[in-house]
N, CA, C and O atoms as CSV, one atom per row, in Angstrom:
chain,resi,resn,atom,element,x,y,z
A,1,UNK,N,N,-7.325,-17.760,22.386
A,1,UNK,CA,C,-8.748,-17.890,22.170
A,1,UNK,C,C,-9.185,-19.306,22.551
A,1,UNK,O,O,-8.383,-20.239,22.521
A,2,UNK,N,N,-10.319,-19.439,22.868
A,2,UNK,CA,C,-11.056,-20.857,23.102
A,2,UNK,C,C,-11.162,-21.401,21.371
A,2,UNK,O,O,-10.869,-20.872,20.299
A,3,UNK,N,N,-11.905,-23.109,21.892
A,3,UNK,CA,C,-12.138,-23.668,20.604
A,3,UNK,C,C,-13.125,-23.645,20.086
A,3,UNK,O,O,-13.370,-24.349,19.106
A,4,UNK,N,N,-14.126,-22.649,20.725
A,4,UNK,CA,C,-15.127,-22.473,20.069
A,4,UNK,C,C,-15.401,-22.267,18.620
A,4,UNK,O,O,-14.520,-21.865,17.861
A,5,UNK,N,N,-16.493,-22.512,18.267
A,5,UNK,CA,C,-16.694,-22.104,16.571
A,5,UNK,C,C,-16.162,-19.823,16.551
A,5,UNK,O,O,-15.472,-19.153,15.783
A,6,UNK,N,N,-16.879,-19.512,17.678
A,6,UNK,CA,C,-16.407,-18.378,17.213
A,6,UNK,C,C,-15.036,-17.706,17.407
A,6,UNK,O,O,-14.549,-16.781,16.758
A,7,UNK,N,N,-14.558,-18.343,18.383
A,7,UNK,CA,C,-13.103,-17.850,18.365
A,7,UNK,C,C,-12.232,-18.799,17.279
A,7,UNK,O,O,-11.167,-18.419,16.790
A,8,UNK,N,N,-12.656,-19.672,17.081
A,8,UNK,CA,C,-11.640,-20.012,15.416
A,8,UNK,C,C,-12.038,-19.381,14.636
A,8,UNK,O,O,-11.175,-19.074,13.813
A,9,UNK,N,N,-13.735,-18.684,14.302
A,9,UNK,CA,C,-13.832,-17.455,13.064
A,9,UNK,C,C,-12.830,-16.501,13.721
A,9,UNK,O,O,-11.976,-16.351,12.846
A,10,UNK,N,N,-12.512,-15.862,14.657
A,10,UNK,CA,C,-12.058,-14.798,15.143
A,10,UNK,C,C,-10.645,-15.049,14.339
A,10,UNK,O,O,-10.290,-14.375,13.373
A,11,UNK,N,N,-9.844,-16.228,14.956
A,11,UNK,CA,C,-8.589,-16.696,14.406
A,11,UNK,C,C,-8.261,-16.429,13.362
A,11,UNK,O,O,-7.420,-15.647,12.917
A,12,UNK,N,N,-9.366,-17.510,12.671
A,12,UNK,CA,C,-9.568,-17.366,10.975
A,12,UNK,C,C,-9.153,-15.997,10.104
A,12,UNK,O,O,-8.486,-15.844,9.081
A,13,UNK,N,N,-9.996,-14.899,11.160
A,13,UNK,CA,C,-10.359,-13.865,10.223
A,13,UNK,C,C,-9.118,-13.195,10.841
A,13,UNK,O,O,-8.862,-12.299,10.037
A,14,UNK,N,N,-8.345,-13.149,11.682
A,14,UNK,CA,C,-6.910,-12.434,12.213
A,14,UNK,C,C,-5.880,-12.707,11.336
A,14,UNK,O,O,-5.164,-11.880,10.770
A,15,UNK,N,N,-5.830,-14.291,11.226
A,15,UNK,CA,C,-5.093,-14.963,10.124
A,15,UNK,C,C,-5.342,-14.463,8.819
A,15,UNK,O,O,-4.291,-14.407,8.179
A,16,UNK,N,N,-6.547,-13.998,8.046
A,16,UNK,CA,C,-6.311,-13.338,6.806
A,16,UNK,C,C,-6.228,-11.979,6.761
A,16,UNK,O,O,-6.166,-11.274,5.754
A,17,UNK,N,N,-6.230,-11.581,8.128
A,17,UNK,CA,C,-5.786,-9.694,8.114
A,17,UNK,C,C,-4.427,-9.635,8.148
A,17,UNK,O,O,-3.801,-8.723,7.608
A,18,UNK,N,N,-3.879,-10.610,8.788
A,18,UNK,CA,C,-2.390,-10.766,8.909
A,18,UNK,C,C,-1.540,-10.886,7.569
A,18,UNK,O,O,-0.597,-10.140,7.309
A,19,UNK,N,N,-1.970,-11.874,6.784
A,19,UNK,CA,C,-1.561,-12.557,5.477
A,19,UNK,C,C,-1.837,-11.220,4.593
A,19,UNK,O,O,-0.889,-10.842,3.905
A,20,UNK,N,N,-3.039,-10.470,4.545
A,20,UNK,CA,C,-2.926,-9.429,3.474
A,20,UNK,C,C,-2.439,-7.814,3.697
A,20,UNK,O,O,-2.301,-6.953,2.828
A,21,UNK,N,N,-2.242,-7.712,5.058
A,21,UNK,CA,C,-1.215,-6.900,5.487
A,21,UNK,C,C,-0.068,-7.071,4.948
A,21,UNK,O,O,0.430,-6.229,4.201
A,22,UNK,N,N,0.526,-8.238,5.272
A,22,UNK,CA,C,1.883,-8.954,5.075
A,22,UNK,C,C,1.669,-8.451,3.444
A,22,UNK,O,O,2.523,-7.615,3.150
A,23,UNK,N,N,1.096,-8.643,2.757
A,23,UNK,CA,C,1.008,-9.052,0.866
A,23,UNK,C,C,0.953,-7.530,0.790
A,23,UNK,O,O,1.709,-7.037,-0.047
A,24,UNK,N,N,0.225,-6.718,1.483
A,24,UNK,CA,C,0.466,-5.129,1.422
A,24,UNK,C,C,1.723,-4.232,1.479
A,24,UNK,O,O,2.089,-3.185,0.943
A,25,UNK,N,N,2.225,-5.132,2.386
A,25,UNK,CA,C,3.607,-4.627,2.959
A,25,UNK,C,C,4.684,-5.042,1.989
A,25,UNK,O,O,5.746,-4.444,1.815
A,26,UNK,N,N,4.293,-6.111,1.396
A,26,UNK,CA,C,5.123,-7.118,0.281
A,26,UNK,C,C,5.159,-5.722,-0.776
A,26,UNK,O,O,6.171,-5.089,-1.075
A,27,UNK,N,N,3.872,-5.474,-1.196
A,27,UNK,CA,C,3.600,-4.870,-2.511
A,27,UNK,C,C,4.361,-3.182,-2.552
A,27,UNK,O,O,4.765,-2.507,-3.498
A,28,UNK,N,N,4.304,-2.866,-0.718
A,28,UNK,CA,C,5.063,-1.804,-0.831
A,28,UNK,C,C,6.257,-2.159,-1.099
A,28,UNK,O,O,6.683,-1.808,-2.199
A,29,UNK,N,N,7.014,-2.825,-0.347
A,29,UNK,CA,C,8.584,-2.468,-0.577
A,29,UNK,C,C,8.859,-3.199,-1.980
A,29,UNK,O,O,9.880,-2.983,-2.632
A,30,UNK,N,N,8.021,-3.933,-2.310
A,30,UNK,CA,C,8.902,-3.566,-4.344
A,30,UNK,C,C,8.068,-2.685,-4.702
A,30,UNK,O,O,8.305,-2.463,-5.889
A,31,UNK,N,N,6.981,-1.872,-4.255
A,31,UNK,CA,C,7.208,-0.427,-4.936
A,31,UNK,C,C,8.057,0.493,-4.869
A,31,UNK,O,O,8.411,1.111,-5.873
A,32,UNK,N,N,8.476,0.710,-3.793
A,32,UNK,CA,C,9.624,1.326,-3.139
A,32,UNK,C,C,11.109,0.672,-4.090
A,32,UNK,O,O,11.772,1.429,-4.799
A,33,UNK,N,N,11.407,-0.678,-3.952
A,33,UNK,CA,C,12.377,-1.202,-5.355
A,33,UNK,C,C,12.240,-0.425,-5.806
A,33,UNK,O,O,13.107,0.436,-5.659
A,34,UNK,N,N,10.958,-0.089,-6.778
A,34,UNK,CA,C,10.998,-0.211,-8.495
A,34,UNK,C,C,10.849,1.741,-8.529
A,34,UNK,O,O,10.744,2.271,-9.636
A,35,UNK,N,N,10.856,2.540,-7.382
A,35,UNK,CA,C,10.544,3.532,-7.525
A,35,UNK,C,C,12.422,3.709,-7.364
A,35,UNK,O,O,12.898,4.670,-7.968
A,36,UNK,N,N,13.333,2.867,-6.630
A,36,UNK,CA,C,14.520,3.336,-6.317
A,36,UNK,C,C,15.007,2.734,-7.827
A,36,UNK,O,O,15.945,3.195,-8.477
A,37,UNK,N,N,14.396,1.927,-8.112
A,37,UNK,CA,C,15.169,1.643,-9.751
A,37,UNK,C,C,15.101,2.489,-10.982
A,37,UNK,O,O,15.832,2.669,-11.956
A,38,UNK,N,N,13.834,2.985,-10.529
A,38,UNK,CA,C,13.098,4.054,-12.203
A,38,UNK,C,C,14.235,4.600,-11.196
A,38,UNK,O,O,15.223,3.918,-11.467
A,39,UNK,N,N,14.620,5.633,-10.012
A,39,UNK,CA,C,15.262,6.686,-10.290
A,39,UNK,C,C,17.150,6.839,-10.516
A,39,UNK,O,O,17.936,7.778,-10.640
A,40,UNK,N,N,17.226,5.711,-10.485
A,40,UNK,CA,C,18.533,4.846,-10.813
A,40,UNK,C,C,18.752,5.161,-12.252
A,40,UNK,O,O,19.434,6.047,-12.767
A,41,UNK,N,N,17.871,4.051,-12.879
A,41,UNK,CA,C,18.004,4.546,-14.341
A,41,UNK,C,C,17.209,5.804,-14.990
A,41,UNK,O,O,17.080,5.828,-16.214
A,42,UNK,N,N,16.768,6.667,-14.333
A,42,UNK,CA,C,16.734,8.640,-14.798
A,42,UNK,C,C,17.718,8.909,-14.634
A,42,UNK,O,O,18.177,9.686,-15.472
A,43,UNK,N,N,18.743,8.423,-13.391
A,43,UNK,CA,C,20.054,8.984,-13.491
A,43,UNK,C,C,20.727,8.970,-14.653
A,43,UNK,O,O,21.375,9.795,-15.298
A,44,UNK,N,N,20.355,7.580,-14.798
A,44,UNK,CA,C,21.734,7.014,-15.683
A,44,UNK,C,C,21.292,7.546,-16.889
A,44,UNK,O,O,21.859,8.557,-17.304
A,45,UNK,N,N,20.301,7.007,-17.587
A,45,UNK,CA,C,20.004,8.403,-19.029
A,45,UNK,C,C,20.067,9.356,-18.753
A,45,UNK,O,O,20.205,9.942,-19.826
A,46,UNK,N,N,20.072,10.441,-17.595
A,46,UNK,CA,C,20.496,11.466,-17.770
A,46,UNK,C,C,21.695,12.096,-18.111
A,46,UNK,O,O,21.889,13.224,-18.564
A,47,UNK,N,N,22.759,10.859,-17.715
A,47,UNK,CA,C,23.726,11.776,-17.517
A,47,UNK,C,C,24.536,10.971,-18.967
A,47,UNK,O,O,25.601,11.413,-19.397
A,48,UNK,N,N,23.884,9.837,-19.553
A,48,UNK,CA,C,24.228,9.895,-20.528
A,48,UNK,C,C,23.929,10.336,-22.125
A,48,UNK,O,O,24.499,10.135,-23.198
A,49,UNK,N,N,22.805,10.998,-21.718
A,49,UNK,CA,C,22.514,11.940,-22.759
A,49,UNK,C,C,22.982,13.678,-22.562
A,49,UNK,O,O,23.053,14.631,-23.337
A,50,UNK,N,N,23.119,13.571,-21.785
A,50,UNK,CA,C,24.016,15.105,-21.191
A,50,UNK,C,C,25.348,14.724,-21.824
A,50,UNK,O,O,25.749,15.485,-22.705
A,51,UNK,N,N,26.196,13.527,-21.477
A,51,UNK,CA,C,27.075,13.349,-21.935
A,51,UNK,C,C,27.578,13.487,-23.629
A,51,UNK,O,O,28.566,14.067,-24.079
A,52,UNK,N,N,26.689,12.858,-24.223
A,52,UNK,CA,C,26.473,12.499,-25.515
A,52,UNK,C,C,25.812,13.398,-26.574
A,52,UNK,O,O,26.125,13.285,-27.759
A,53,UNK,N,N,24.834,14.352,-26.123
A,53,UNK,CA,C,24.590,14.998,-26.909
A,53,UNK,C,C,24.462,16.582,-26.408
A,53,UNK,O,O,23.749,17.354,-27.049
A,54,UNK,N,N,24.987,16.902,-25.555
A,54,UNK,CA,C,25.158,18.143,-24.722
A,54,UNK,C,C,25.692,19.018,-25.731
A,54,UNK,O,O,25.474,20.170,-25.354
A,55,UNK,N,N,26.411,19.010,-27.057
A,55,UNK,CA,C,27.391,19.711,-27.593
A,55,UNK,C,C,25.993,20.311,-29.064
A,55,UNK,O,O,25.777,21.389,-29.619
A,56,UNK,N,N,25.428,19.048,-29.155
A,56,UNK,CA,C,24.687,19.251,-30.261
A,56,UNK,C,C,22.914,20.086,-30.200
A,56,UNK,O,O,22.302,20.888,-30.905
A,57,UNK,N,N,22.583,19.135,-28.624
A,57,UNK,CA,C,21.262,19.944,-28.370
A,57,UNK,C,C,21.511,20.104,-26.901
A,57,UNK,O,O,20.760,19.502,-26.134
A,58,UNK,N,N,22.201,20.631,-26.558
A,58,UNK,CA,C,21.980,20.604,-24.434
A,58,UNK,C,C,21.035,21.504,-24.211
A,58,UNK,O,O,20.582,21.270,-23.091
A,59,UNK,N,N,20.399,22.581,-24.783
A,59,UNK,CA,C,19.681,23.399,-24.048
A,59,UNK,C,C,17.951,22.454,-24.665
A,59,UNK,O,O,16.766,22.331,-24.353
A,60,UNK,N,N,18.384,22.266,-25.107
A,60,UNK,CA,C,16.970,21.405,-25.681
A,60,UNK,C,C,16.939,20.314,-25.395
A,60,UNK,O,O,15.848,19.903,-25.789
A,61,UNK,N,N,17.626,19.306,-24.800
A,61,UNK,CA,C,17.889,18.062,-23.712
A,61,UNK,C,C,17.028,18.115,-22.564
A,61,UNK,O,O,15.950,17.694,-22.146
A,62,UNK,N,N,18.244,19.001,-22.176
A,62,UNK,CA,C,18.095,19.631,-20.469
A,62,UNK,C,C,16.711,20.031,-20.215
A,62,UNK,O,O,16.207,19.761,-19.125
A,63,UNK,N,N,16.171,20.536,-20.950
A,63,UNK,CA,C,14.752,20.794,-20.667
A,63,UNK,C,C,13.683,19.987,-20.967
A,63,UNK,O,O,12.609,19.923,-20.371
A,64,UNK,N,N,14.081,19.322,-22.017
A,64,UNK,CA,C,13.264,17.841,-22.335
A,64,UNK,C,C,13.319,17.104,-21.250
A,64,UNK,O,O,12.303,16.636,-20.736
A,65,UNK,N,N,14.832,16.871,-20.658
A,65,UNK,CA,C,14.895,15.953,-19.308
A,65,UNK,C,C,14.157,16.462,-17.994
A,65,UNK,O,O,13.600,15.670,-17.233
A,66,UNK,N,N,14.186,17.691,-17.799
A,66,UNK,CA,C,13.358,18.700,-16.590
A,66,UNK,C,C,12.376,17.763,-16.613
A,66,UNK,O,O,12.294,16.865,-15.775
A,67,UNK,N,N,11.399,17.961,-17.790
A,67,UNK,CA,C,10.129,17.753,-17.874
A,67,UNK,C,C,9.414,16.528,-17.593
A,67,UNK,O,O,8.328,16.331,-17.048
A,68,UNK,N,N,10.804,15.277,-18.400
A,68,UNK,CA,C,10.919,14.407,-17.973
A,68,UNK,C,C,10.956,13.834,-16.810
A,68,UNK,O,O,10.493,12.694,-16.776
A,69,UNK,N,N,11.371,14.281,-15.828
A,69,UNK,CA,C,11.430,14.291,-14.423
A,69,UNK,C,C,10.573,14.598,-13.560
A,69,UNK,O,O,10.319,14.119,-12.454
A,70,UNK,N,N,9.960,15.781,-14.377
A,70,UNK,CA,C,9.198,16.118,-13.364
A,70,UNK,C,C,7.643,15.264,-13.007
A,70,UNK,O,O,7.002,14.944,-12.006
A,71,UNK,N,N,7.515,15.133,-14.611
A,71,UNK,CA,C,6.401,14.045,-15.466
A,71,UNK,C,C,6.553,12.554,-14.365
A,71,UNK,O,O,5.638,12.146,-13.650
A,72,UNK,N,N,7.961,11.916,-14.472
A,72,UNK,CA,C,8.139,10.698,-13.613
A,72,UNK,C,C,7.847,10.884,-12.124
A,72,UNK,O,O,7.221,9.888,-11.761
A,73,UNK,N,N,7.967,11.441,-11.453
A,73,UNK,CA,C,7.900,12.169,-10.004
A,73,UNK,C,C,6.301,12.030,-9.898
A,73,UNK,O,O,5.630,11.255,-9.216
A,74,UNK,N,N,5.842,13.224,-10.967
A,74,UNK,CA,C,4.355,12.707,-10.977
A,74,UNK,C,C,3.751,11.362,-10.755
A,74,UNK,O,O,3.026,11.059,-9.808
A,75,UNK,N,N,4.184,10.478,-11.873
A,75,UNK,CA,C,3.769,9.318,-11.980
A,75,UNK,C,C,3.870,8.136,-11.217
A,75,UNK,O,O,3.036,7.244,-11.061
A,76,UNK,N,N,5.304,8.286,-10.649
A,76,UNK,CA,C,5.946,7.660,-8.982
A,76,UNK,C,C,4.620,8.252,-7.808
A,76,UNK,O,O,3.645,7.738,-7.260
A,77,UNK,N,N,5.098,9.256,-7.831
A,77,UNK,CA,C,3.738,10.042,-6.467
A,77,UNK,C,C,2.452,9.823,-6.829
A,77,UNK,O,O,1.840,9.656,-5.775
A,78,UNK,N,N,1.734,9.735,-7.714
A,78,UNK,CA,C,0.173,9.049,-8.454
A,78,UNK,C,C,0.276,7.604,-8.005
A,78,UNK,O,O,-0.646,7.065,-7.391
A,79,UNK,N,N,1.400,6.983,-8.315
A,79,UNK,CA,C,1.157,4.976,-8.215
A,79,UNK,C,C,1.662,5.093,-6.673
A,79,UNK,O,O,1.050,4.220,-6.058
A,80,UNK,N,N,2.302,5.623,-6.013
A,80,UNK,CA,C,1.791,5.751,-4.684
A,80,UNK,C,C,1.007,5.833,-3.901
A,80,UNK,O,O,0.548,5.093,-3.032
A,81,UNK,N,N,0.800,7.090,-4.338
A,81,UNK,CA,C,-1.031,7.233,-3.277
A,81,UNK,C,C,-1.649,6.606,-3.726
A,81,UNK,O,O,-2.319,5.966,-2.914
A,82,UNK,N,N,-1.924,6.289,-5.170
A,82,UNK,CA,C,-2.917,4.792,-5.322
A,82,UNK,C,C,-2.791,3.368,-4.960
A,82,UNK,O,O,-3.712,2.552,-4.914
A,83,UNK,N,N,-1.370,3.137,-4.673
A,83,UNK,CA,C,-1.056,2.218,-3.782
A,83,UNK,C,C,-1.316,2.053,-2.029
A,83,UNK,O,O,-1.622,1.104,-1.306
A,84,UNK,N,N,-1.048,3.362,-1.820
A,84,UNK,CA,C,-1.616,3.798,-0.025
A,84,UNK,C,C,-4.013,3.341,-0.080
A,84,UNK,O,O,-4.837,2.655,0.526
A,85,UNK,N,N,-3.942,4.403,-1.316
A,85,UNK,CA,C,-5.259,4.361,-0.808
A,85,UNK,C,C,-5.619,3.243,-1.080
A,85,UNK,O,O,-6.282,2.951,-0.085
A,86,UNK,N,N,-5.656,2.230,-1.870
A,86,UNK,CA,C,-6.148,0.469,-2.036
A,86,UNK,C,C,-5.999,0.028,-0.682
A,86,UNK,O,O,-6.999,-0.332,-0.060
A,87,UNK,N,N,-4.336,0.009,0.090
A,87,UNK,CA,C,-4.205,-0.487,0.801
A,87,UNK,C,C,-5.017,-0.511,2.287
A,87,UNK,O,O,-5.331,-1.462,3.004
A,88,UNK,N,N,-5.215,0.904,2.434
A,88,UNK,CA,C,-6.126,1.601,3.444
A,88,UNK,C,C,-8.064,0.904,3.399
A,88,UNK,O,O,-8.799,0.649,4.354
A,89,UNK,N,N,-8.384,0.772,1.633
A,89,UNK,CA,C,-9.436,0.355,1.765
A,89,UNK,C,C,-9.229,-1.280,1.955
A,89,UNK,O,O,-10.151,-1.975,2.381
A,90,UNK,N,N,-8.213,-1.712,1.678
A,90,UNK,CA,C,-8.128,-3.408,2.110
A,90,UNK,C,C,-8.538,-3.376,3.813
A,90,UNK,O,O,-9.378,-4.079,4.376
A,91,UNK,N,N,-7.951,-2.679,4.212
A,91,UNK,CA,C,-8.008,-2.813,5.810
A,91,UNK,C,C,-9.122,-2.537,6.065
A,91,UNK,O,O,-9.566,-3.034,7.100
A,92,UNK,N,N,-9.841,-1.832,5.423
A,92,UNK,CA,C,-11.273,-0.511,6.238
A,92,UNK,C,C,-12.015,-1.861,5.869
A,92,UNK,O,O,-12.708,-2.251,6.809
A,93,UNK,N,N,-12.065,-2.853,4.513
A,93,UNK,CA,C,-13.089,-4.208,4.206
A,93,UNK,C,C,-12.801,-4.934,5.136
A,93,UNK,O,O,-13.670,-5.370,5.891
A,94,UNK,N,N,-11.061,-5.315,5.322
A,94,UNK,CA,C,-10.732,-6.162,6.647
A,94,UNK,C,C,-11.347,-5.898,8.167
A,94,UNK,O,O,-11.476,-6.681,9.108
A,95,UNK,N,N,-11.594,-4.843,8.072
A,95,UNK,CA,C,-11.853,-4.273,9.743
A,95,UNK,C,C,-13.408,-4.429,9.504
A,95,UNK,O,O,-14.166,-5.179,10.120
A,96,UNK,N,N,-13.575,-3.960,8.950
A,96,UNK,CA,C,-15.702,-4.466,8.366
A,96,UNK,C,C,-15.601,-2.350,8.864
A,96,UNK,O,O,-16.583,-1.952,9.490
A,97,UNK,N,N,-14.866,-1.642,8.657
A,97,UNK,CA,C,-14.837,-0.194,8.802
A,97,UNK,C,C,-15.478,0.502,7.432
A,97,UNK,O,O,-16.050,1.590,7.498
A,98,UNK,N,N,-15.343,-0.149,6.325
A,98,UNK,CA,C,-15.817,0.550,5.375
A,98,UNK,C,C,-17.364,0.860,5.065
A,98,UNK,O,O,-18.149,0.476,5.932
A,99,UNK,N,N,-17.846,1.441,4.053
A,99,UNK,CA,C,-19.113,1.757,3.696
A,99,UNK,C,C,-20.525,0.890,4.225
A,99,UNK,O,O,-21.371,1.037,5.107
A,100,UNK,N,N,-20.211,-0.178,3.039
A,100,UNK,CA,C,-21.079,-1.374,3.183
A,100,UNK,C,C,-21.358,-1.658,4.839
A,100,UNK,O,O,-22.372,-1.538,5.527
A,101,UNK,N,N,-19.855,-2.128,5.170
A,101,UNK,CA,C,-20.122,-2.668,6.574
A,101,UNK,C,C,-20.637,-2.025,7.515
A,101,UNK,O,O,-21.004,-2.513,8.584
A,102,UNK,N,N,-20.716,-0.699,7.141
A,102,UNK,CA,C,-21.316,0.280,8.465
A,102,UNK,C,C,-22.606,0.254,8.343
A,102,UNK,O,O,-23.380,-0.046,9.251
A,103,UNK,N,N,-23.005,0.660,6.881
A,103,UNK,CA,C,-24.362,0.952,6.179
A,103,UNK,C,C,-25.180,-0.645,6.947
A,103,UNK,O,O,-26.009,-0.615,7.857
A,104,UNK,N,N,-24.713,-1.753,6.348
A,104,UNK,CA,C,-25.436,-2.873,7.191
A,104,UNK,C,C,-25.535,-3.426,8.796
A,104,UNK,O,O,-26.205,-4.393,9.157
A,105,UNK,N,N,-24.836,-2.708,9.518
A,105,UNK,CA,C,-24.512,-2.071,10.754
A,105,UNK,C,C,-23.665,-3.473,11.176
A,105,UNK,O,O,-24.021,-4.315,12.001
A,106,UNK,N,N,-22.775,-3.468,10.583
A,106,UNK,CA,C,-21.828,-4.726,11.049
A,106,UNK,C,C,-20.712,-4.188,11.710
A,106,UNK,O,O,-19.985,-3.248,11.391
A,107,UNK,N,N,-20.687,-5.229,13.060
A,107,UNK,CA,C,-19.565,-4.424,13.722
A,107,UNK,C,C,-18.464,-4.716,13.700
A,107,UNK,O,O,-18.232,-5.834,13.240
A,108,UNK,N,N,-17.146,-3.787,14.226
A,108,UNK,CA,C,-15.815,-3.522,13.251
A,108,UNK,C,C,-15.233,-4.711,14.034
A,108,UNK,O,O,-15.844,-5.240,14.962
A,109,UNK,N,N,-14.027,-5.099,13.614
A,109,UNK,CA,C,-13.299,-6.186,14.386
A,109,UNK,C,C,-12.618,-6.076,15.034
A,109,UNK,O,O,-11.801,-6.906,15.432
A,110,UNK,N,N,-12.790,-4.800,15.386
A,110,UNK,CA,C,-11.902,-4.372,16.655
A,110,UNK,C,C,-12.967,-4.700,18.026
A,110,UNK,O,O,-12.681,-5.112,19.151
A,111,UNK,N,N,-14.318,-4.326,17.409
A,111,UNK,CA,C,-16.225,-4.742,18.399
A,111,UNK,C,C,-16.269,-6.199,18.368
A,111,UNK,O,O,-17.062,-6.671,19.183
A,112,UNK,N,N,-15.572,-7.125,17.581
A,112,UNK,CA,C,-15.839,-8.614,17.538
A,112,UNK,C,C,-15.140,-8.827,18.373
A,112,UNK,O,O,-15.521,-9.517,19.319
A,113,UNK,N,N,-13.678,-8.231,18.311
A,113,UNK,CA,C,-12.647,-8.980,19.076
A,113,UNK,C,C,-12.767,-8.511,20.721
A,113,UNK,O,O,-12.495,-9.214,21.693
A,114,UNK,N,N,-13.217,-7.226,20.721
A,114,UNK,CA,C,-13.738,-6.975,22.610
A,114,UNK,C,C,-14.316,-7.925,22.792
A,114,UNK,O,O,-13.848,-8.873,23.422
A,115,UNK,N,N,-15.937,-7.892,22.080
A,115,UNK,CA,C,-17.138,-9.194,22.554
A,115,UNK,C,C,-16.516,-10.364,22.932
A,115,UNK,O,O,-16.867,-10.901,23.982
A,116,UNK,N,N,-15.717,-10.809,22.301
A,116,UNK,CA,C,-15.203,-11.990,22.264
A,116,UNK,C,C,-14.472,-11.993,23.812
A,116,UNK,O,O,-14.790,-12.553,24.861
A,117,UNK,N,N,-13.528,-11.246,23.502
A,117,UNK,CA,C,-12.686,-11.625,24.879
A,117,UNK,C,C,-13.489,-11.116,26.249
A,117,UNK,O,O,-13.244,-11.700,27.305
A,118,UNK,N,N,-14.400,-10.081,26.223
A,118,UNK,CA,C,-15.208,-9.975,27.214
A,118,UNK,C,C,-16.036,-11.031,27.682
A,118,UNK,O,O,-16.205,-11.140,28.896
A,119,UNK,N,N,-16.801,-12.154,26.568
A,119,UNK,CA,C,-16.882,-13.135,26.350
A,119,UNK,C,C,-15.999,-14.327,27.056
A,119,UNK,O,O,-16.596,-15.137,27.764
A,120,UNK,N,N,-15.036,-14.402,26.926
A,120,UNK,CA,C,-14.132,-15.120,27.700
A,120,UNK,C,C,-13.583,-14.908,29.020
A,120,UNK,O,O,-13.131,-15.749,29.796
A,121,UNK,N,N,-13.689,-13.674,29.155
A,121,UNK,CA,C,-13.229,-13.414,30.552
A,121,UNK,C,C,-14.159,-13.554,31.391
A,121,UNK,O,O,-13.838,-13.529,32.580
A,122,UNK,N,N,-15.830,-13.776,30.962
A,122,UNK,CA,C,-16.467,-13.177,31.912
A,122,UNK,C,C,-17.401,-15.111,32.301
A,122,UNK,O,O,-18.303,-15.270,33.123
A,123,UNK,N,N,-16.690,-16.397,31.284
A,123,UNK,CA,C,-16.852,-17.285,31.609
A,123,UNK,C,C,-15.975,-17.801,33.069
A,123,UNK,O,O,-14.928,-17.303,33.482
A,124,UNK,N,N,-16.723,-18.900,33.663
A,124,UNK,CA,C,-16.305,-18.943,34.869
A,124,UNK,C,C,-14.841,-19.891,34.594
A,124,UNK,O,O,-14.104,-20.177,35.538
């Protein structure tokens, strides 16, 4: 980019799509951790309450644990997609794609960043 005032906003604003991508991408993979850890330790209480009390209540465990599971799965797949969809609207504010930005007819930064370089190419 040139040194213009608007190609350092351009910069500017690449540089914080970059940085909260990056912090997006951060936030996934320790979700991804903490989703491989909850199912680490379901294992591990599972199989030590199967172990331990299988003799006294297993049919009433085992189905407590089903439920259990199935309940966590839920709750893993819920903080997911609510993790996807935040992330999706970070970008749609980043891109100026979302509501507001359309409604005030602001154009996306994918339309800044053509202008711009059309802009530049078309200086002598």
């Amino acid at each position: 980019m040139t040194d213009s005032p608007l190609g350092e906003h351009i910069n500017q604003k690449i540089a914080e799509l970059r940085e909260v991508i990056s912090e997006a991408n951060g936030m996934m993979k320790d979700l991804h951790a903490a989703i491989k850890e909850a199912r680490g330790l379901h294992a591990e209480i599972r199989t030590d309450l199967e172990t331990r009390f299988d003799d006294l209540a297993g049919q009433i465990v085992r189905e407590g644990l089903e439920e259990y599971k199935s309940s966590l799965e839920r709750a893993i797949e819920e903080a997911t997609q609510g993790l996807y969809k935040k992330f999706d609207n970070i970008v749609n504010v980043l891109m100026a794609e979302d509501k507001d930005s359309k409604r005030q007819g602001r154009p996306t930064t994918l339309q800044v960043l053509a202008r711009a370089k059309e802009q530049r190419d078309n200086q002598p």
